[in-house]
N, C-alpha and C positions, 0 to 999 in steps of 0.2 A: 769764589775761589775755584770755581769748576766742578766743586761737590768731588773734590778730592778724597775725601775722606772713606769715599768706595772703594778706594783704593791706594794699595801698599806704597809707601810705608805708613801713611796716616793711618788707616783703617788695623793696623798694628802696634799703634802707640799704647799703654796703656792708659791713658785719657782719656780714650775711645773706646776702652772695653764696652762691652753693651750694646755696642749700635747694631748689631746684626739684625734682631728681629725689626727694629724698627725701618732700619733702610730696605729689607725684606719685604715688608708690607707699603713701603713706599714702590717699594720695584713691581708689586701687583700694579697698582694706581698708574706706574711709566707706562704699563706695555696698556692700558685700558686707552691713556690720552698719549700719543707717541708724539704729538707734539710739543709740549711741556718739559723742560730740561729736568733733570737730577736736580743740577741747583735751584733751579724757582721752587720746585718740590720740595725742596727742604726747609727752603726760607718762608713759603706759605706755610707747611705743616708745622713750624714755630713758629709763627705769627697765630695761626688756629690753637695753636697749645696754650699760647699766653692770655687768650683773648677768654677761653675756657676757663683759664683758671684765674679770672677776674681781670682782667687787665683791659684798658681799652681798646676798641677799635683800631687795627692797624691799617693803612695802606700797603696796597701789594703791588710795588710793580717788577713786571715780568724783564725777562730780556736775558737771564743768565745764560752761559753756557758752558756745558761738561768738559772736564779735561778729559782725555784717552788713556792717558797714562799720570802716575805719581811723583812723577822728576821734578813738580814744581815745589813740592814739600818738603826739600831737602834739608833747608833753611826755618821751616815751622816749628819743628819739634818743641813742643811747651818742655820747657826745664823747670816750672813749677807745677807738683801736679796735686800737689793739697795733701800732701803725708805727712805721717810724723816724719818723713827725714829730709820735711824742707826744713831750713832755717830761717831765722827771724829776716835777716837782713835779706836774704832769698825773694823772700812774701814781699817787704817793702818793695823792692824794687821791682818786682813784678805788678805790684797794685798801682806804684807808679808810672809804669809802663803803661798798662791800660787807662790811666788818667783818672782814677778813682781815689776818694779818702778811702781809708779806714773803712770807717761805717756802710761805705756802698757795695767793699767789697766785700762784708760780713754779707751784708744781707745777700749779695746774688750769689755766694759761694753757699751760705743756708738754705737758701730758695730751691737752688738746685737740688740739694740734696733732701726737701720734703716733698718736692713735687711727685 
């Protein structure tokens, strides 16, 4: 997606709250290999976090490239964001969205939040 999320408005959702240090210490790691996009960086540094935290061996392949700016994210904005003031039927049809039962989406919305 261009590693949008360095920038506004994604990097201002609250979905996103939090990412600052982390895209911060990814931004050391850009300027060390200046040839490596934002985006591959990202997608490697989670593929490295899952693999850390038990998960098998991912493939990485490279090729992404950064967007400039955030005008592609006009249309992203998650309207579910895991609060109390989603509603039931909210949840459904966002778990349907993503293609997941129930259960899949417990576990990755848990997962996230004990990593």
């Amino acid at each position: 997606n261009g590693a949008r999320l360095r920038l506004s408005p994604e990097r201002d959702w609250p979905a996103n709250r939090g990412l600052d240090d982390p895209l911060r210490l990814l931004g050391f790691i850009k300027n060390q290999y200046e040839d490596i996009s934002f985006a591959d960086l990202i997608v490697i540094a989670g593929n490295i976090a899952i693999e850390e935290s038990g998960g098998l061996p991912m493939t990485f392949c490279p090729g992404r490239t950064d967007a400039t700016d955030g005008s592609g994210s006009k249309f992203l904005e998650p309207t579910v964001m895991g609060t109390v003031n989603d509603t039931i039927p909210e949840v459904n049809d966002y778990v349907k969205l993503l293609g997941l039962t129930p259960r899949e989406y417990v576990a990755l919305s848990g997962g996230g939040h004990s990593l």
